[in-house]
N, C-alpha and C positions, 0 to 999 in steps of 0.2 A: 504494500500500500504506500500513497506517496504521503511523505509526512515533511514538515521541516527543513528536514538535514540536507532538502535535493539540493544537488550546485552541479558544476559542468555545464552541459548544452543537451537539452532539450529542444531538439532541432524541429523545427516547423515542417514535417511533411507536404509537399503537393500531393492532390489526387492526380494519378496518372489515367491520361484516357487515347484512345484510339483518335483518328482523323476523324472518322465517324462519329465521335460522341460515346462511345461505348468503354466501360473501364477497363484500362489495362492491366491485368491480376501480374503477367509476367514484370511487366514493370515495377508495380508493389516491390513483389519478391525482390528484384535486383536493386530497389531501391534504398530497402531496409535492411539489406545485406551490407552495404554501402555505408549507411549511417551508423552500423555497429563498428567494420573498418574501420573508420575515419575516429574513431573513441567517444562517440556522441554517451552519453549517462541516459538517456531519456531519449524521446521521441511522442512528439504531440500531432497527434490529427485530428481534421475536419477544424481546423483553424482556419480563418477569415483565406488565407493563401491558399486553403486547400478545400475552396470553392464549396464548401459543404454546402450552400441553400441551393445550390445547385441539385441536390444529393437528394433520392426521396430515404423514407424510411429504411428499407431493406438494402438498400447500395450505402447508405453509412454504418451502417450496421457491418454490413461486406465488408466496407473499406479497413474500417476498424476492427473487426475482429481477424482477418485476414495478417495488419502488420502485427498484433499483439501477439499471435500464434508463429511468427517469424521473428520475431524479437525476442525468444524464450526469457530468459529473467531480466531483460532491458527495459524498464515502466514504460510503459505510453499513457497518456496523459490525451483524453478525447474533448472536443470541441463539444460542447453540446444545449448553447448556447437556443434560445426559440422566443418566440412570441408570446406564447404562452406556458406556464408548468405542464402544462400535460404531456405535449410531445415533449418537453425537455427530462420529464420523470421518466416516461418511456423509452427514450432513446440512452439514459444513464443506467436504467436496468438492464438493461440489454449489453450494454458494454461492460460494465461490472460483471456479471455474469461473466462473458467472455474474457475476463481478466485485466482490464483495465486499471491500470494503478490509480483512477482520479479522474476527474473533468476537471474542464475549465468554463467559465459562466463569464460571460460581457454581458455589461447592463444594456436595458434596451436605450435607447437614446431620445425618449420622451421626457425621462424622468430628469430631474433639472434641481429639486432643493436638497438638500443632505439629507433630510429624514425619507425622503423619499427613495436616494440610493437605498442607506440603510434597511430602511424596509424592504424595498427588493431583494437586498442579499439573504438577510432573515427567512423571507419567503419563500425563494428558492432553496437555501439550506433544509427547512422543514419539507419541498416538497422531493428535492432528490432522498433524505432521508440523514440523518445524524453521523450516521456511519459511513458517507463518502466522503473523502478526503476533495477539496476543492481548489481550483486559483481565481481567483479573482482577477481578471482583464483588464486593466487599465490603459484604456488607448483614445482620449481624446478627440485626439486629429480628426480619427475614421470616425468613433460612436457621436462624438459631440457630449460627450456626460462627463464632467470633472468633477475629481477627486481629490480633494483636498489630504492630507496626510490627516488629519485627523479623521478624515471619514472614511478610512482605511484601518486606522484604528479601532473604530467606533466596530466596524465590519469584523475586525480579527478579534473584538473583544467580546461580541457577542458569538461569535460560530467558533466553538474548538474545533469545526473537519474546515477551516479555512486555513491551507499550510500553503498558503504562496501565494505573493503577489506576481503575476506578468505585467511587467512594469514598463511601458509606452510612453509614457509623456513626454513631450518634447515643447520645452526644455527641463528636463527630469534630473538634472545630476544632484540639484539640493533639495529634492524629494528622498531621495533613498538616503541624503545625511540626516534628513529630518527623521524618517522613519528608523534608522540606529542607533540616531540619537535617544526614540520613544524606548529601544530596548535597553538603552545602557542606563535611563535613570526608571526601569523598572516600569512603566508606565503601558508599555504594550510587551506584550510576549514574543520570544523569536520566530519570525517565519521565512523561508526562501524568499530570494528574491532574484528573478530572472527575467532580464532585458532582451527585448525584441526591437521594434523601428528597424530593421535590416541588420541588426549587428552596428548600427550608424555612429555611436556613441561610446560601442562596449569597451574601449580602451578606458575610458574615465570611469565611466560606469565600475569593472573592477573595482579602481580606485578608490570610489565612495561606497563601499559595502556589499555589491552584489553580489550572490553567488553564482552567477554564470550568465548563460543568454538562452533565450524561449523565443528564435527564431530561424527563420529559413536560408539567408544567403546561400548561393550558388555554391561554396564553397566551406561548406559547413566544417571542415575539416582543419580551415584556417583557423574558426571561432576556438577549433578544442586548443588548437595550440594556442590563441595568445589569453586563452581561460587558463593552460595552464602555466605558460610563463609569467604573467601578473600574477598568479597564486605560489609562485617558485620566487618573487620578488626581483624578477630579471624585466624589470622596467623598460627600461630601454631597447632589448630585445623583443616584449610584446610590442612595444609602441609603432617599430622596424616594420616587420611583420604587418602590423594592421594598416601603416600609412598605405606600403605596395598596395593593398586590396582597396581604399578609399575611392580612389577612381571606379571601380566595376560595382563597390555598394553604393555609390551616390547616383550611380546612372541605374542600378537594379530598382533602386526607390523611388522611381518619378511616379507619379500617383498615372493610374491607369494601364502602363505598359510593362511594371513592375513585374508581374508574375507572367508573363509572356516573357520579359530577358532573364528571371530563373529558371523559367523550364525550358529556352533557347542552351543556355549554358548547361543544364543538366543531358539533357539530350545531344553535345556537344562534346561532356564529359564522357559516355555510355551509358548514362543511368537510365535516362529513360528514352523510349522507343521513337516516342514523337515530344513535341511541344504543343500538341494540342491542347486549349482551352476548350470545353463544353461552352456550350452557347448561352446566354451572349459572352463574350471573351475579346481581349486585346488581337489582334497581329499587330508581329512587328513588321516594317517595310522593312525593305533593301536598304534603304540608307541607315536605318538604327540597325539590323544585321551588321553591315560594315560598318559601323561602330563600336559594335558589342566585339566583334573580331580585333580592332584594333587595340580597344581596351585589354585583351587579353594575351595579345602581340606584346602589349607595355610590362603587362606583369607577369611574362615569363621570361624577363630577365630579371628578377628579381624570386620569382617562385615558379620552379620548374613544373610543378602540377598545373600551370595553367598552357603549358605544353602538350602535355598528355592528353590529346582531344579524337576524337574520333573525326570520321569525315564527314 
């Protein structure tokens, strides 16, 4: 079960699918083979990146119990975020069962006063059940709901199964000192904390407290190494490291075409079969292609795995 203690990379799975629209099981497989490789701790699906409303019932259910069963004791952590508690109690039963270490829950982006968060997390804790372990989503940008550090507290104070923030905000780096800060004068209890935004930040982020990152970059393999260089206190060596990659994360993150140039660069890599999006979904043109090429021209001289590309 996931509790506390997570740290590493819990890497943000894509759903892989056919040209068609149909899902790619073989891809799964090679995908999650891949992210145990590369030393990922964790692995989260049917996250906002891996198009889950896309998904009906029975294909996330697929999706997810499919990596959990290829992942033997590596947690996955499932998206199971809805409209309402019912499908979101449904599709958590369902995953639990199939061995899920935990969901993760995003507020809807209606809600807007702090008791009001509040109360939704409340609510949704009672209606997945006491006994699942949860994270709580913190991602502005995309939902529109902010979360102030104390209403993160307020949330960790009342749900003992909420062990982890995924922590989004941008500009978030004196968020997560606030939030260590709540642990160190006794005031809130310790929970994970793990950074997503694309990896965008995770070089400070370390710095100010996090234990790891809870997202997808292209190159997930990077995140494990400068997670574990900043945790080995070789600063300067993560910092090396993460600069090389900053050009391919800042162009991965443009809002809209973002997860078409990760699943360009994963299908570039061999992981997956195509880069197809289910519909509706980005392409990218020919000219961001040749960009995404040259970006990656830039950083293999500096990191030989972005050499290693398929045709």
């Amino acid at each position: 079960m996931l509790d506390a203690s997570a740290h590493g990379v819990y890497v943000i799975a894509p759903t892989p699918f056919h040209e068609d629209g149909r899902i790619d099981e073989r891809s799964i497989d090679r995908m999650t083979d891949f992210f145990l490789e590369s030393g990922c701790t964790g692995i989260t699906v049917l996250g906002m990146m891996g198009e889950a409303p896309k998904l009906d019932q029975d294909e996330a259910v697929g999706v997810a119990t499919r990596v959990i069963r290829r992942a033997g004791n590596i947690p996955v952590v499932v998206g199971v975020s809805a409209p309402g508690f019912a499908p979101m109690r449904s599709l958590t039963r369902a995953v639990m069962e199939a061995g899920a270490a935990g969901v993760m829950i995003a507020p809807p982006s209606a809600l807007r006063t702090d008791d009001q968060i509040v109360t939704y997390y409340r609510q949704a804790a009672e209606a997945i059940g006491p006994e699942v372990p949860f994270v709580i989503q913190d991602y502005p940008l995309s939902i529109g709901v902010v979360m102030t550090p104390g209403v993160i507290r307020r949330i960790v104070s009342e749900n003992p199964s909420c062990v982890m923030l995924k922590h989004e905000d941008w500009p978030g780096l004196d968020k997560i000192s606030t939030l260590r800060g709540y642990e160190k004068d006794g005031s809130m209890r310790h929970i994970s904390i793990l950074c997503g935004n694309g990896g965008l930040f995770l070089d400070f982020e370390m710095e100010r407290g996090a234990d790891g990152a809870m997202t997808g970059y292209c190159f997930p393999d990077m995140l494990v190494d400068v997670v574990r260089l900043s945790k080995a206190g070789r600063r300067d060596e993560a910092h090396d490291l993460f600069d090389a990659h900053l050009p391919l994360i800042r162009y991965e993150q443009q809002p809209g075409i973002g997860l078409a140039v990760r699943k360009y660069v994963l299908k570039r890599r061999g992981i997956l079969a195509s880069d197809a999006q289910r519909k509706p979904g980005a392409v990218l043109s020919a000219t961001a292609r040749a960009e995404v090429e040259y970006l990656l021209s830039r950083l293999g001289r500096a990191d030989a795995r972005a050499t290693k590309l398929a045709a």
